[in-house]
C-alpha positions, 0 to 999 in steps of 0.5 A: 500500500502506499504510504499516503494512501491513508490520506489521499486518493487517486485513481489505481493507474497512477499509482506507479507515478505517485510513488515515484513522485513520493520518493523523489520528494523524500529524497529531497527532505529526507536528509533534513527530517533527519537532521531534525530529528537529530538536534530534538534527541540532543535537547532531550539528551541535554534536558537529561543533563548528557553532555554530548553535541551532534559533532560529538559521540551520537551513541550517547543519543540512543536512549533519546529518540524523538517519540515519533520513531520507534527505539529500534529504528533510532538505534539501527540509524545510529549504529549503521549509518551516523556513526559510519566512517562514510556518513561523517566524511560526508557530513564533514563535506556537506558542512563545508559546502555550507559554509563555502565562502561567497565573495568573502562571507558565508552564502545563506539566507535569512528566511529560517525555516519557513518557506518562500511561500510563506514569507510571500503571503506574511509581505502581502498581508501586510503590504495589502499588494503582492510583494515586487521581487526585490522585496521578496528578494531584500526581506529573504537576504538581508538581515533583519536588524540592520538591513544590511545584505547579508554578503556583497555578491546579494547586494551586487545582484539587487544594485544590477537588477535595478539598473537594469530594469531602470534601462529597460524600462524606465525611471518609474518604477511604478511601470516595473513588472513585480519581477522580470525574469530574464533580467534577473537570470542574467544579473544573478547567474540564470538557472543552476542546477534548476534552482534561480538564485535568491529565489530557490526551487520557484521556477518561475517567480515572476508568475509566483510573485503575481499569484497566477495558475503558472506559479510552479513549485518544486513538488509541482515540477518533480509531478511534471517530470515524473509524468512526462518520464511516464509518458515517454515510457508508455510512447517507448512501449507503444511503438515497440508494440505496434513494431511487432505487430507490424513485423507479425502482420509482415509475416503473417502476409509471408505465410498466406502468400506461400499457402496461397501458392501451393493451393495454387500448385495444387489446383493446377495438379489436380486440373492437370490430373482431371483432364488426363483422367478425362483423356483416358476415358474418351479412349477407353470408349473409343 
């Protein structure tokens, strides 16, 4: 059974496709429901007064599993992947990936944890009007007490924007789209690795940030593709299918033809031996 099926319903032939878009989701957050997992053993560990951190000996976390997994699956996680030489060289390198220096600071942002979504429904709340890119944009990078951006290359890419708009469009900003895509694209980069500089996995943030059917999420995206994935497998299977039929139509055609020889061999042999048979009678009676 699937495992939402508990919640959700969809027709039994789309089955094979919710599950690849189910797995290629978790995969995606798997790794930091994990990591979640992780710091809520550690503060019940340090509720419980055990000195321990998650860069420290995650064997001390085994009897502090968060109440949603069960003990067995918890220990098993501990003993055979986080305390694995593999996984903490990996950790290691996920780390300083993290923390790999941009223009001399450290590349993040500052929404925390709560989505662009959602940033972008609290903005226009309080504006009263959807939020242009470059306050989407302001509010996910700079930081809240100063206003400072949070690394020169995120100031550098909003100073270009606006410069940009400003020569494509004019001096009044009023006249400015919420968010030109393509001037954006080519001040920050363009698309990496599917994802838009400042603006994560939203594929198209212009029709994001105006609110129409166009705005595609990331899940949507994974659906998108899994389905075309399908579709293109199911064309594949298709043509090879009607490949074969044609082969066997071919051969079938081969067959009647050559039976259709011999009948015609056999008809002229037995018209052959007719005519002598009548042959010999008119010379028996003469």
């Amino acid at each position: 059974m699937h495992p939402s099926k508990g919640l959700y319903v969809w027709p039994e032939e789309t089955d094979v496709l919710a599950r690849k878009v189910w797995e290629d989701c978790m995969k995606k957050r798997f790794p930091d429901i994990m990591r979640r997992a992780r710091e809520e053993s550690l503060k019940l560990a340090k509720a419980a007064n055990v000195n321990t951190s998650l860069e420290g000996d995650l064997n001390l976390l085994k009897d502090y599993h968060p109440n949603w997994i069960k003990k067995e699956y918890w220990e098993k996680m501990i003993n055979e992947v986080w305390t694995t030489s593999k996984w903490k060289r990996l950790s290691q390198s996920g780390k300083n990936n993290r923390n790999k220096l941009e223009d001399s600071s450290v590349s993040k942002h500052t929404g925390g944890s709560i989505s662009i979504h959602q940033h972008k429904k609290r903005m226009q709340a309080t504006l009263k009007r959807p939020p242009t890119g470059v306050e989407l944009y302001a509010r996910l990078h700079t930081k809240w007490s100063t206003q400072e951006y949070i690394t020169p290359k995120a100031a550098k890419v909003k100073e270009a924007y606006e410069s940009a708009m400003v020569a494509k469009f004019g001096d009044d900003t009023s006249c400015h789209p919420l968010l030109d895509n393509e001037t954006w694209c080519d001040v920050s980069g363009g698309v990496k690795k599917g994802r838009i500089y400042g603006f994560g996995s939203v594929s198209d943030p212009a029709s994001f940030l105006e609110g129409t059917s166009s705005t595609i999420t990331s899940q949507e995206v994974i659906y998108e593709r899994v389905r075309n994935e399908m579709r293109g497998e199911m064309d594949a299977k298709a043509a090879e299918m009607e490949a074969k039929h044609q082969q066997m139509r071919e051969e079938m055609d081969v067959k009647v033809a050559a039976i259709d020889v011999k009948q015609q061999q056999i008809d002229a042999k037995y018209e052959a031996m007719e005519k002598m048979y009548a042959a010999l009678q008119n010379m028996m009676r003469n």
